[in-house]
C-alpha positions in Angstrom: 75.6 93.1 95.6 77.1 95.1 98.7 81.0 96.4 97.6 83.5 95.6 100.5 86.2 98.2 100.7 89.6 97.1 100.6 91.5 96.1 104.0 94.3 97.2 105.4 96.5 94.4 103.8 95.5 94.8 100.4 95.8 99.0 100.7 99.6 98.2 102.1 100.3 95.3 99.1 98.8 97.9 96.8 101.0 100.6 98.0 103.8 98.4 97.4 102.8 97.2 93.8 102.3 100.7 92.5 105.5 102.4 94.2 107.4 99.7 92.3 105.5 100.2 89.0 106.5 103.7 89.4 110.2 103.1 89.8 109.6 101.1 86.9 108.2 103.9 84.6 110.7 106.2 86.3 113.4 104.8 85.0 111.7 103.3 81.6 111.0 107.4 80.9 114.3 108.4 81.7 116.0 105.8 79.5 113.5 106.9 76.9 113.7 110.3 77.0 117.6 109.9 76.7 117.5 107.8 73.8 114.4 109.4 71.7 114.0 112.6 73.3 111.9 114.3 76.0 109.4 115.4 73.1 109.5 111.7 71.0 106.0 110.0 71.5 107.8 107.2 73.6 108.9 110.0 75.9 105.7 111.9 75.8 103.6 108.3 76.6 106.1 107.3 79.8 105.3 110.7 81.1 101.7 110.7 81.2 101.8 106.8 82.3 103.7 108.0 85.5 101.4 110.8 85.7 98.1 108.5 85.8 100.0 105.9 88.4 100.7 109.1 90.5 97.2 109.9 90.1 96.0 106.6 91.0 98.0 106.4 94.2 96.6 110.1 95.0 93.4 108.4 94.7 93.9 105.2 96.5 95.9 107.8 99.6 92.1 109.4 99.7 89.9 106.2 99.6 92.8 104.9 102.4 91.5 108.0 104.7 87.9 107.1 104.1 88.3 103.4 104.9 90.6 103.8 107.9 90.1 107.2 109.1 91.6 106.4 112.7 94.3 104.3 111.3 95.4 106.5 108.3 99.2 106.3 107.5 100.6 108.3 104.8 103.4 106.1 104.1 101.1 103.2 102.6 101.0 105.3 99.1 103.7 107.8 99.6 106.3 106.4 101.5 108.4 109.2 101.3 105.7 111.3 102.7 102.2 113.1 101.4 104.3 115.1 99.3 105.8 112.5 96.9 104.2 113.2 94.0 106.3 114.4 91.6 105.5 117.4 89.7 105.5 117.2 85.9 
């Protein structure tokens, strides 16, 4: 069976889905870190669950370059730019 690359739709919808998820941890992590600690498990966990989201979105920002190369915007997985990740 032949894989069919994403479209430009679904790369765009998926952008969306997993800036939002990452507000969502974002704020989770910060709520949990305030209330258990940075160094609580809980705190640790929302920490490496934004850190695998980042990484998927790095991912997804690659593969986006490979199945649009002459239509490639940076904005569909980091709106703010290609430097949005957040260090951590």
């Amino acid at each position: 069976m032949t894989r069919q690359p994403m479209t430009l739709v679904e790369h765009r919808e998926l952008g969306s889905a997993l800036l939002m998820i990452r507000g969502t941890l974002m704020r989770a992590g910060a709520d949990l870190s305030d209330r258990y600690g940075v160094a609580s498990r809980a705190g640790r966990a929302s920490e490496r669950a934004l850190r695998s989201v980042d990484g998927l979105r790095a991912a997804m920002d690659e593969q986006f370059v490979r199945d649009f190369p002459a239509a490639f915007d940076a904005t569909v997985y980091f709106p703010a730019g290609r430097t949005a990740v957040r260090e951590l």
